[in-house]
DRENPA-3360 file (N, C-alpha, C; in nm, 2 decimals, always signed):
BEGIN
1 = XXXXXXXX = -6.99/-8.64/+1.51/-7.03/-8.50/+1.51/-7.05/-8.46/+1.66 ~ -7.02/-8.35/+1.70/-7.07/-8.28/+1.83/-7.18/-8.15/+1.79 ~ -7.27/-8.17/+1.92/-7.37/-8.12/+1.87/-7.36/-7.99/+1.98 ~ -7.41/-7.91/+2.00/-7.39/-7.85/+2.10/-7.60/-7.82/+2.13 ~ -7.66/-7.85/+2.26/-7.79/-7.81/+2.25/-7.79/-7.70/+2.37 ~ -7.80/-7.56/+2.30/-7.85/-7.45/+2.40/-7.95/-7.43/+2.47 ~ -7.97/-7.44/+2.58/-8.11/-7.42/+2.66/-8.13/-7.26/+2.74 ~ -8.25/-7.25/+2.61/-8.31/-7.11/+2.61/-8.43/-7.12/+2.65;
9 = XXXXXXXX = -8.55/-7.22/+2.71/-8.66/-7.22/+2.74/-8.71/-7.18/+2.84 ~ -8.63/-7.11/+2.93/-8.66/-7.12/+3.10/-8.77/-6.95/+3.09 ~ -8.84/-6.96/+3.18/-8.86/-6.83/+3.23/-8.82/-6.76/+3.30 ~ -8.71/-6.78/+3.39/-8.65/-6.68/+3.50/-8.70/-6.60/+3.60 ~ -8.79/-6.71/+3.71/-8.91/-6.69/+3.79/-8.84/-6.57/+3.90 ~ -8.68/-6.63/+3.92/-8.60/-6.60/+4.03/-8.53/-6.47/+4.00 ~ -8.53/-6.42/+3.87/-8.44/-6.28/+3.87/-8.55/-6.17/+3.86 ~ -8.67/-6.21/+3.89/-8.80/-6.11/+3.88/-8.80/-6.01/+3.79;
17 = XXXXXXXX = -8.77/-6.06/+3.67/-8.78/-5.98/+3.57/-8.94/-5.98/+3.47 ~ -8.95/-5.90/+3.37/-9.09/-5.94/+3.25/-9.01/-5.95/+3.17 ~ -8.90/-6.00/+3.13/-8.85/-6.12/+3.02/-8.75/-6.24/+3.07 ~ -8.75/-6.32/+3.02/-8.66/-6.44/+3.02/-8.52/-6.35/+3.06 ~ -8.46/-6.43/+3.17/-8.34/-6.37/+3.14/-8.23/-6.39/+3.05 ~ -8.25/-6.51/+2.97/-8.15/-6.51/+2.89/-8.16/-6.41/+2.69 ~ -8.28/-6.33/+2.79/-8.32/-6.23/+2.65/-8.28/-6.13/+2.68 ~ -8.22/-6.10/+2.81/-8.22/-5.96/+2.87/-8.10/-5.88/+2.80;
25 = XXXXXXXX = -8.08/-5.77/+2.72/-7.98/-5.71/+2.68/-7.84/-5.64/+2.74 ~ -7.77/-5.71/+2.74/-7.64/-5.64/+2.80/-7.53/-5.63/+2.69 ~ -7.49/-5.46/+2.67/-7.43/-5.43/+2.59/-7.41/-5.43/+2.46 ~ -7.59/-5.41/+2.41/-7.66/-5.47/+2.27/-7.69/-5.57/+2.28 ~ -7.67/-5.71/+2.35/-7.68/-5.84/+2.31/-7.75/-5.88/+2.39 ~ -7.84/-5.96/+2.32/-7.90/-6.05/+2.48/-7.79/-6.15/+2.50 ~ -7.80/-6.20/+2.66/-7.70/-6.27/+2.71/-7.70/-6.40/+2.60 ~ -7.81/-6.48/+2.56/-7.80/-6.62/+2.47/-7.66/-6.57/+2.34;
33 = XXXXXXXX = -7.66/-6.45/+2.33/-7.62/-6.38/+2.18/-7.46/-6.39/+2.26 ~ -7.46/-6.34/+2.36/-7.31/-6.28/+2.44/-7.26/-6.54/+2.40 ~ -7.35/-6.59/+2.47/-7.35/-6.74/+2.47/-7.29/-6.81/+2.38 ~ -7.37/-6.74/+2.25/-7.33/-6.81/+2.17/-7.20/-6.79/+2.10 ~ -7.15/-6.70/+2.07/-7.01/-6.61/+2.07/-6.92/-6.69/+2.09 ~ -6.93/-6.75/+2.18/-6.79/-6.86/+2.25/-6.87/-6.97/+2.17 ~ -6.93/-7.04/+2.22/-7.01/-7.20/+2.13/-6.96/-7.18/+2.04 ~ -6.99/-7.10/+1.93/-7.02/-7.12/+1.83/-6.88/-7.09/+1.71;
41 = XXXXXXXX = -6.76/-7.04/+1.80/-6.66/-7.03/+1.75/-6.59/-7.15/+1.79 ~ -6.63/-7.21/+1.87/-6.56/-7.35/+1.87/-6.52/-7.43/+1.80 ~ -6.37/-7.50/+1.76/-6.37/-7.62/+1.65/-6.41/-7.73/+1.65 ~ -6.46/-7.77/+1.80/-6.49/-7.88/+1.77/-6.66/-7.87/+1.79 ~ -6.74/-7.80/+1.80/-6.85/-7.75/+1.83/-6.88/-7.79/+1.65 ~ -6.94/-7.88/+1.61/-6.98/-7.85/+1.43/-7.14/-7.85/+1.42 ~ -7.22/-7.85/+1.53/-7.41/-7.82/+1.49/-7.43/-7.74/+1.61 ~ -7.52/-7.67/+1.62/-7.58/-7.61/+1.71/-7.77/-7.63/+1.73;
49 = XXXXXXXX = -7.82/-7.67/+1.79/-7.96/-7.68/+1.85/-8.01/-7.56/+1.98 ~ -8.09/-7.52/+1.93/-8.15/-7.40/+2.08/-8.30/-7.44/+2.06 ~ -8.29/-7.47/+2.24/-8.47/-7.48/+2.27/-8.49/-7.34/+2.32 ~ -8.59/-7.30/+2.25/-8.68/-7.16/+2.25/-8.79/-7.17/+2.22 ~ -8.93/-7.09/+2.31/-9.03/-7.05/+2.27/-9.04/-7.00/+2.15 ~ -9.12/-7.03/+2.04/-9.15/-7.00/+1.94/-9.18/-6.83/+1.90 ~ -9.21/-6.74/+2.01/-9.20/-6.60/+2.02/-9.08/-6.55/+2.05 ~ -8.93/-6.59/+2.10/-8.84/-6.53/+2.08/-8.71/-6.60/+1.96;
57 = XXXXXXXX = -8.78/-6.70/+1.86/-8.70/-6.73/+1.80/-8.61/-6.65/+1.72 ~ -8.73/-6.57/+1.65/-8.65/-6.44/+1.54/-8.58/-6.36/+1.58 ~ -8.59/-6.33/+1.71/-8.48/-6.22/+1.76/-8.35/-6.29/+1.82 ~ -8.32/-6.41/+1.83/-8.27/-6.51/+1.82/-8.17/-6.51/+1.74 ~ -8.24/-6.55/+1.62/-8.20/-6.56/+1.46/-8.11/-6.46/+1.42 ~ -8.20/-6.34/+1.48/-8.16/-6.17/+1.40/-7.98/-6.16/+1.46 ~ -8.01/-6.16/+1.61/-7.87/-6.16/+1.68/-7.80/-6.28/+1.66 ~ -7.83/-6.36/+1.58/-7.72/-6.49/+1.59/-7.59/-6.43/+1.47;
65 = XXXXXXXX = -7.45/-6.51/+1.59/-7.30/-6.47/+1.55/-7.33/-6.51/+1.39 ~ -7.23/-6.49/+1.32/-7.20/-6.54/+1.17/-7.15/-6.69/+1.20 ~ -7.10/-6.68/+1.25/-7.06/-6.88/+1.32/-7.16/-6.96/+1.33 ~ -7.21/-6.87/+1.46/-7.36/-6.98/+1.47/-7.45/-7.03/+1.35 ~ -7.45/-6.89/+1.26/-7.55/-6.91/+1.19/-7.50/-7.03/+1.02 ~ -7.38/-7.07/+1.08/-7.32/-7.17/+0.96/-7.34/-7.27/+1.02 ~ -7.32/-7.27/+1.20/-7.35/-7.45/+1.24/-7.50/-7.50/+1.28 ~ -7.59/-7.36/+1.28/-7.77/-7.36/+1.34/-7.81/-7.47/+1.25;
73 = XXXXXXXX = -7.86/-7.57/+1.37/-7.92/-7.70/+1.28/-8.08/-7.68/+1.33 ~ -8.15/-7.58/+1.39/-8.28/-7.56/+1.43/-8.32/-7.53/+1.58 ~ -8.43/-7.53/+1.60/-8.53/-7.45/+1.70/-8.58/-7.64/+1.79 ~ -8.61/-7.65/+1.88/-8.64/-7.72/+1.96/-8.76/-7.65/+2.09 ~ -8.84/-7.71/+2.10/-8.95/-7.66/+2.15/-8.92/-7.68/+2.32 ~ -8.94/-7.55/+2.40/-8.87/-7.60/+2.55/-8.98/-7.74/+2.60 ~ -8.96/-7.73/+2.68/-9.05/-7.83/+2.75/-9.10/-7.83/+2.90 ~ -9.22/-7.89/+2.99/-9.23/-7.85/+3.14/-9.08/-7.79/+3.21;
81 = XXXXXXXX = -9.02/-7.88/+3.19/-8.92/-7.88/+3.25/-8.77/-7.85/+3.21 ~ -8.65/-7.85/+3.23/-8.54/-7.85/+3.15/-8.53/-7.97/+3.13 ~ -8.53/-8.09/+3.16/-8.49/-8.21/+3.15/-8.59/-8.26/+3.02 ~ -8.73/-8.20/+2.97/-8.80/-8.22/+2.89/-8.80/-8.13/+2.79 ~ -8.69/-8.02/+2.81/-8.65/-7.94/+2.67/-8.53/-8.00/+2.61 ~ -8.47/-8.07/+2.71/-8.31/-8.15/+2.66/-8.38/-8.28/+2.60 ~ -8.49/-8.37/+2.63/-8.52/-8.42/+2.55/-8.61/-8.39/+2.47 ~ -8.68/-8.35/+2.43/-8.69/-8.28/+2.29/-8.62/-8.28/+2.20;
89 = XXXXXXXX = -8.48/-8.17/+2.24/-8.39/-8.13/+2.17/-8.31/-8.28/+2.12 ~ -8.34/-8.40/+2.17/-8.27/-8.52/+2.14/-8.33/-8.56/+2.05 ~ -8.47/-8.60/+2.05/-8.58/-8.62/+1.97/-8.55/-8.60/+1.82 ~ -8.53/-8.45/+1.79/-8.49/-8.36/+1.71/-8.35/-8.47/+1.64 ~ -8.24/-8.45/+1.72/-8.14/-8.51/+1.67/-8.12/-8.70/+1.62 ~ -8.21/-8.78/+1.65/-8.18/-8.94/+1.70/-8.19/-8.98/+1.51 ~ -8.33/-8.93/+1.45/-8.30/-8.96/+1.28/-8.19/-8.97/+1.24 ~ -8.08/-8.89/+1.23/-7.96/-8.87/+1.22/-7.83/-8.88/+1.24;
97 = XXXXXXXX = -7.84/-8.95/+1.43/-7.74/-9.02/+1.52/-7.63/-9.10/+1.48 ~ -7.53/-9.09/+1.49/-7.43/-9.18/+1.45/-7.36/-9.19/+1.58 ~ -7.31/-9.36/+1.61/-7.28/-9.38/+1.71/-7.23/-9.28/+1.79 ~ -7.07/-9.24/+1.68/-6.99/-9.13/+1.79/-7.01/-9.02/+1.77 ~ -7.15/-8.99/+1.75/-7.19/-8.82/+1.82/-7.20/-8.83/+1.93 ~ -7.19/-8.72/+1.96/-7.14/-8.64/+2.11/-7.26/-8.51/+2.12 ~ -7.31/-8.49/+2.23/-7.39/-8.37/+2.28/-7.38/-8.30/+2.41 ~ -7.32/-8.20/+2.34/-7.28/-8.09/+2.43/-7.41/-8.02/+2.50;
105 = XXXXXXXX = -7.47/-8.01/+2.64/-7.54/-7.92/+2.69/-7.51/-7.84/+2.79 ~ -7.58/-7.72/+2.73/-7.53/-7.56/+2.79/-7.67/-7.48/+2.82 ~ -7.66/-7.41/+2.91/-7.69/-7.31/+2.93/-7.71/-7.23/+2.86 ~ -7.80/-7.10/+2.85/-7.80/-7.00/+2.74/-7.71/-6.83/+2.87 ~ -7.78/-6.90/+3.01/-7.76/-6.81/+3.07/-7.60/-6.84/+3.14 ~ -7.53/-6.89/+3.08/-7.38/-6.90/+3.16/-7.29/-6.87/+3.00 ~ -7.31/-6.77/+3.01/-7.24/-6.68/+2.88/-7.08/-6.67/+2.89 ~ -7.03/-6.70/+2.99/-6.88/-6.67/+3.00/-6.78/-6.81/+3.05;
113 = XXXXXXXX = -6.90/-6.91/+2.95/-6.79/-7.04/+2.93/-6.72/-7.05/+2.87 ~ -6.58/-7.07/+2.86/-6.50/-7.08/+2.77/-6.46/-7.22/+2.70 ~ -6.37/-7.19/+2.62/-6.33/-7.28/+2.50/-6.25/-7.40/+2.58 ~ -6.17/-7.37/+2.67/-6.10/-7.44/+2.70/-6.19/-7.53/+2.78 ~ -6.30/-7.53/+2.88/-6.38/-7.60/+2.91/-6.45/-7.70/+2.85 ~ -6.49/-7.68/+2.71/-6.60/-7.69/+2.61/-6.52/-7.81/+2.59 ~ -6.38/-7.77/+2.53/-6.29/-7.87/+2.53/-6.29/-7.97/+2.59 ~ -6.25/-7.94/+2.73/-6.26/-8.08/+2.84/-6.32/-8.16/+2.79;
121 = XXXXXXXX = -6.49/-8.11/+2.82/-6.59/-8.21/+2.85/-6.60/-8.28/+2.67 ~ -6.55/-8.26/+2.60/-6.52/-8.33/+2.49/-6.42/-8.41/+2.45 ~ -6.34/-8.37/+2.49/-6.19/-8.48/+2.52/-6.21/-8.57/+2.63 ~ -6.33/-8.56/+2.69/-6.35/-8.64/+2.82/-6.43/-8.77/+2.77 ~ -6.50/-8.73/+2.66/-6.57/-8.82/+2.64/-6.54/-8.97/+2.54 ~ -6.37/-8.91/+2.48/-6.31/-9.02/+2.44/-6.25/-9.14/+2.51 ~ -6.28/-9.08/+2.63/-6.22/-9.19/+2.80/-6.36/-9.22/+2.86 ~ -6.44/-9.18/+2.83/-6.58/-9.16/+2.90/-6.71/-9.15/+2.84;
129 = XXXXXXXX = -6.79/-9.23/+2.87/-6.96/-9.18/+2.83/-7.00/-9.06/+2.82 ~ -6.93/-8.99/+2.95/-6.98/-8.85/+2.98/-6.89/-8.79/+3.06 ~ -6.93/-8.65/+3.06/-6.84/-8.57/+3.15/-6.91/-8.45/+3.20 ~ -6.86/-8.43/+3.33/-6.99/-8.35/+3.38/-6.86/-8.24/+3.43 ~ -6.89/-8.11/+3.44/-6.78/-8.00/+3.49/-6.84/-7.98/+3.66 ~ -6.75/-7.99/+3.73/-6.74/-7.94/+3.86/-6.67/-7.84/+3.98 ~ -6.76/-7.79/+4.04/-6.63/-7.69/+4.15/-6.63/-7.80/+4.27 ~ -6.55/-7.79/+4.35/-6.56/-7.84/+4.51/-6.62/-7.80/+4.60;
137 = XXXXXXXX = -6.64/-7.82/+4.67/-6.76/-7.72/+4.81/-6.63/-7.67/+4.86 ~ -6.67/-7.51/+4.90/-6.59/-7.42/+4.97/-6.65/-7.45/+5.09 ~ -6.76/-7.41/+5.19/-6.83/-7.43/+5.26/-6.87/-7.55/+5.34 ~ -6.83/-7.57/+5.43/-6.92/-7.68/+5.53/-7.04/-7.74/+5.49 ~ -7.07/-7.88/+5.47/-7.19/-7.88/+5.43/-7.30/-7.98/+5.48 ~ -7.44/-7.95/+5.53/-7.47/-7.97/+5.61/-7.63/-8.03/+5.56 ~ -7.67/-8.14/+5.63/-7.81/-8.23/+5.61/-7.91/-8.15/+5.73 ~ -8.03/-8.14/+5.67/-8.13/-8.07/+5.78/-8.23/-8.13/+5.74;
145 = XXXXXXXX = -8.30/-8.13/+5.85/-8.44/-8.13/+5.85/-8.58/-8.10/+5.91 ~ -8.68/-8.06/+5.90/-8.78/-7.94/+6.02/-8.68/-7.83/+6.07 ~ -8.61/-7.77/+5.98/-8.54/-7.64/+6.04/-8.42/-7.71/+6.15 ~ -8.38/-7.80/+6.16/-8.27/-7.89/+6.29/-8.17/-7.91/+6.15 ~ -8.01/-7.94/+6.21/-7.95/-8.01/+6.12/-7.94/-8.14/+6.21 ~ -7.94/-8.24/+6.09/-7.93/-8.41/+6.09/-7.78/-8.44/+6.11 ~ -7.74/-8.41/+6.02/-7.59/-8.47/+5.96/-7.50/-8.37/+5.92 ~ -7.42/-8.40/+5.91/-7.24/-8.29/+5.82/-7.20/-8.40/+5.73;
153 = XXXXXXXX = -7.17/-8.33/+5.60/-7.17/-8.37/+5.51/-6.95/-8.40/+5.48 ~ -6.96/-8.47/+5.38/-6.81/-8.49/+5.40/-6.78/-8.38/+5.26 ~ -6.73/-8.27/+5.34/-6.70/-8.17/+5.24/-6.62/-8.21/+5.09 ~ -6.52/-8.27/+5.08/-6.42/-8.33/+5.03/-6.46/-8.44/+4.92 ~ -6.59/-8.51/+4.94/-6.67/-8.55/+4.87/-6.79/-8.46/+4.81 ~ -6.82/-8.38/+4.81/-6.91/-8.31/+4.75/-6.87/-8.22/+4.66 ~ -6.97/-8.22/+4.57/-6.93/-8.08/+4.51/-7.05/-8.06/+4.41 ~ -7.06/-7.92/+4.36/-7.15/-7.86/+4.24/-7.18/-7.86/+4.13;
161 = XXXXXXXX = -7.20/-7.87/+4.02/-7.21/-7.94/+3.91/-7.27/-7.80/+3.79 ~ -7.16/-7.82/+3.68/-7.18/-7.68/+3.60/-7.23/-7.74/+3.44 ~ -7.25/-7.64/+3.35/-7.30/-7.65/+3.26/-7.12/-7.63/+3.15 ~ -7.08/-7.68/+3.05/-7.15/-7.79/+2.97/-7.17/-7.94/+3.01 ~ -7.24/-7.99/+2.97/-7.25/-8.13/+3.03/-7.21/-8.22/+2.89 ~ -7.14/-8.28/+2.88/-7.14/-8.40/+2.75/-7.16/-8.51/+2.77 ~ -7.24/-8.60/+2.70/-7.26/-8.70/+2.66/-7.27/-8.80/+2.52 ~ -7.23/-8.91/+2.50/-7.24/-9.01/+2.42/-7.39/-8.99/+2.37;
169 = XXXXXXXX = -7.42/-8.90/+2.26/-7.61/-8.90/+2.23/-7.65/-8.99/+2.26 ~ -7.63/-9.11/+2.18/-7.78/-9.22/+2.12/-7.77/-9.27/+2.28 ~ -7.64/-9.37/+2.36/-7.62/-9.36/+2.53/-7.70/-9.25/+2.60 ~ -7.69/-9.14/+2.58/-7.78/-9.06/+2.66/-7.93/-9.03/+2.67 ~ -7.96/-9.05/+2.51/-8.13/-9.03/+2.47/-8.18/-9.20/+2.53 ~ -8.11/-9.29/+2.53/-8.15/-9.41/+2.57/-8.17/-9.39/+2.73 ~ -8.09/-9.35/+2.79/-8.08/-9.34/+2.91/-8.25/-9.22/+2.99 ~ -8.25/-9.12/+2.90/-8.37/-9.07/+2.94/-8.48/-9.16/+2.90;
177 = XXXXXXXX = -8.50/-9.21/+2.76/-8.63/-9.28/+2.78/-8.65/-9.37/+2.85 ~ -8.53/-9.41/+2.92/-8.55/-9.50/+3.00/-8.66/-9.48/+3.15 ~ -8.67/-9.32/+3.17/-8.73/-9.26/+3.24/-8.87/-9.20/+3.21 ~ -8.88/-9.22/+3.12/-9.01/-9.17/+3.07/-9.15/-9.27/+3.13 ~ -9.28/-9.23/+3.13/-9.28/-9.07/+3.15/-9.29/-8.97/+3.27 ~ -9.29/-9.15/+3.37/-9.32/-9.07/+3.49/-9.14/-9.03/+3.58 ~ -9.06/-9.14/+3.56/-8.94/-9.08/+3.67/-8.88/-8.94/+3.62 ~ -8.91/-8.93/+3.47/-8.89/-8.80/+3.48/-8.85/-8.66/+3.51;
185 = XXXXXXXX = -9.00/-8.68/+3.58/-9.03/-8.53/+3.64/-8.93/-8.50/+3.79 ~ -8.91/-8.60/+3.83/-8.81/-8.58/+3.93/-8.60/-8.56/+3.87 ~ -8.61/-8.55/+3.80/-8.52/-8.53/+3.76/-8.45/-8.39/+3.80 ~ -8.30/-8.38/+3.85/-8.27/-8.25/+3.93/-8.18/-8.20/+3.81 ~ -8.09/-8.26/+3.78/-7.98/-8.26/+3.66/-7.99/-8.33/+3.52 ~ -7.90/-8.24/+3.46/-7.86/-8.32/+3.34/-7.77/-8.47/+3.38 ~ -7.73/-8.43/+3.45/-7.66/-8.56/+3.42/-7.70/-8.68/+3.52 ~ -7.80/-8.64/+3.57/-7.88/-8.77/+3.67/-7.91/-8.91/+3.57;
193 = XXXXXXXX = -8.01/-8.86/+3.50/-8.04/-9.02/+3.40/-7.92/-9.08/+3.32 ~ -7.82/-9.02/+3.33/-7.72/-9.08/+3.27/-7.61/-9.16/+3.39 ~ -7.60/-9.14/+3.52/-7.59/-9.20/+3.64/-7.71/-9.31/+3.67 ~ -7.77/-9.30/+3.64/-7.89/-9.36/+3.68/-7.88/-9.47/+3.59 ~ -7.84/-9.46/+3.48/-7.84/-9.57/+3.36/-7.69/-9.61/+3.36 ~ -7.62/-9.60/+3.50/-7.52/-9.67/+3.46/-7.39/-9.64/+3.39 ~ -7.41/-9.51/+3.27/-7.32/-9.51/+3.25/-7.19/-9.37/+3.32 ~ -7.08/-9.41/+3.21/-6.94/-9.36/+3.26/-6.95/-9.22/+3.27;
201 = XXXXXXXX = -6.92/-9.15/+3.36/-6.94/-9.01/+3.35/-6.82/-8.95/+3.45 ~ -6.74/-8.90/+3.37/-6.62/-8.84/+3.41/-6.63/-8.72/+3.54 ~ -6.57/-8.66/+3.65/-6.58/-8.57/+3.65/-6.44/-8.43/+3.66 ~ -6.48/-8.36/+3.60/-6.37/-8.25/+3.53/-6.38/-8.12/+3.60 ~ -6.31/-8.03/+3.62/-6.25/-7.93/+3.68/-6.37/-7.83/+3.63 ~ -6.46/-7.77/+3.71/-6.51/-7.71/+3.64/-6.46/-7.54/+3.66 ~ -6.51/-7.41/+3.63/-6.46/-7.29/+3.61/-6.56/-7.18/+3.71 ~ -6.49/-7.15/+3.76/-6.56/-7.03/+3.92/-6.63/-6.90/+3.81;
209 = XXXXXXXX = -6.57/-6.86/+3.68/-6.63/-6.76/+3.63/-6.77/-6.82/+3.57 ~ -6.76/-6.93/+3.54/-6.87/-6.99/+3.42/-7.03/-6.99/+3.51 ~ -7.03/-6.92/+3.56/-7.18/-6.88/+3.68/-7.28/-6.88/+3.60 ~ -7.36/-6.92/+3.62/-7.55/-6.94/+3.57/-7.61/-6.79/+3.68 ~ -7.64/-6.74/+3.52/-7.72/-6.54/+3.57/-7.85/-6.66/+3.64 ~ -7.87/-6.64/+3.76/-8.02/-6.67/+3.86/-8.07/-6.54/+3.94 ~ -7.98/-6.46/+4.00/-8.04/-6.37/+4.07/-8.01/-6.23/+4.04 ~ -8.11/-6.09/+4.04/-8.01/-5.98/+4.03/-7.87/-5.96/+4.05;
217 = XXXXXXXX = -7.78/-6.00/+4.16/-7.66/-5.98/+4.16/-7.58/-6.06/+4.07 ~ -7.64/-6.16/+4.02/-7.58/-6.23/+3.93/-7.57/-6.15/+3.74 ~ -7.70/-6.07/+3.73/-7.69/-6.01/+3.62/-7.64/-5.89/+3.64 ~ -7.62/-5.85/+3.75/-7.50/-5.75/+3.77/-7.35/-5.77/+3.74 ~ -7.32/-5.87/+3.83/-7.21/-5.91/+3.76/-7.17/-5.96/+3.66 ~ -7.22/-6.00/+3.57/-7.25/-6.05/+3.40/-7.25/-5.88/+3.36 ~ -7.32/-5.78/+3.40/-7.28/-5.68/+3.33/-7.17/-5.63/+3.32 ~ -7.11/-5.59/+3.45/-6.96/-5.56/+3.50/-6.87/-5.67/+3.40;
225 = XXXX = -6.86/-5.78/+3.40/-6.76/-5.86/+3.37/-6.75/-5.83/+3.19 ~ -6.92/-5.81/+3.11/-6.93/-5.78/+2.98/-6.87/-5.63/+2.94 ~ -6.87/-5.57/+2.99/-6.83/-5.44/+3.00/-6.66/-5.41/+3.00 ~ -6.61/-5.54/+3.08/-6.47/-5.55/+3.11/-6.44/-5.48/+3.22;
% end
């Protein structure tokens, strides 16, 4: 089974808004609703999980696609952090686990991922533990420190790291507890504890449109793009 777990728990310190951004309405929809649209019509996408506060569940529910609402396997409580809403949302799933389940994680606020991506990182994972989507550094990239730069980075080796992320479940939920409860909290990515523990993690082409809404100009352009 592939599971797909949506992360809706954030508050959105950085787009200085008074709601979550991934509640904010564009074009009737809140963006999670625009999110799930694509998920949730996916074939190989067959459960869906969303960590949400317990106050925007319903409106959630209300706007959920007809798709979603055939694969909605439940609500998951966010957590301090994202890395403690993703496990949660595992938590939820491990009763149930069968070796070759697969868990898709996403964003609620990168609404204009497509199928064919989703895809990758799941055809990735029959070669792979995991698969993580990537861009390249356009940019020079550079080590600082006290306001000096240290070092130049080897452009060519670097690069950024996008949402969906797949992994091998029961491999993955193992790989976090392995961090509990204190290396945790240092955790930067999804896909750190699963580097960390060793295992296979592919990396795959990731998509320049598939942007995470963080700042006003970002939910600007998420409106412009929804709009056509």
């Amino acid at each position: 089974m592939n599971i797909a777990l949506i992360l809706a728990g954030g508050i959105g310190k950085r787009l200085g808004r008074d709601i979550p951004k991934q509640y904010i309405s564009v074009e009737g929809k809140m963006i999670i609703t625009h999110c799930l649209q694509v998920v949730s019509t996916h074939p190989k996408i067959d459960a869906i999980q969303i960590v949400a506060d317990e106050q925007w569940r319903e409106k959630i529910y209300r706007q959920m696609p007809e798709a979603a609402l055939r694969k909605f396997s439940g609500f998951a409580k966010p957590g301090p952090s994202r890395q403690h809403s993703i496990i949660n949302g595992l938590e939820l799933m491990m009763p149930s686990a069968q070796e070759s389940d697969i868990i898709i994680i996403h964003d609620a606020v990168r609404p204009f991922v497509t199928k064919a991506l989703i895809s990758a990182c799941v055809e990735a994972c029959a070669q792979h533990e995991g698969a993580l989507p990537v861009l390249q550094m356009k940019d020079t990239v550079y080590m600082g420190e006290d306001g000096c730069v240290t070092s130049l980075l080897e452009r060519e080796k670097v690069y950024s790291g996008q949402a969906p992320e797949a992994f091998h479940l029961i491999k993955y939920y193992q790989a976090n507890r392995r961090l509990k409860p204190d290396r945790i909290e240092k955790i930067n990515g999804s896909t750190e504890p699963a580097v960390l523990a060793g295992m296979d993690i592919a990396m795959i082409p990731g998509d320049e449109r598939n942007f995470k809404i963080t700042t006003p100009l970002d939910l600007e352009r998420c409106r412009l793009w929804i709009r056509g």
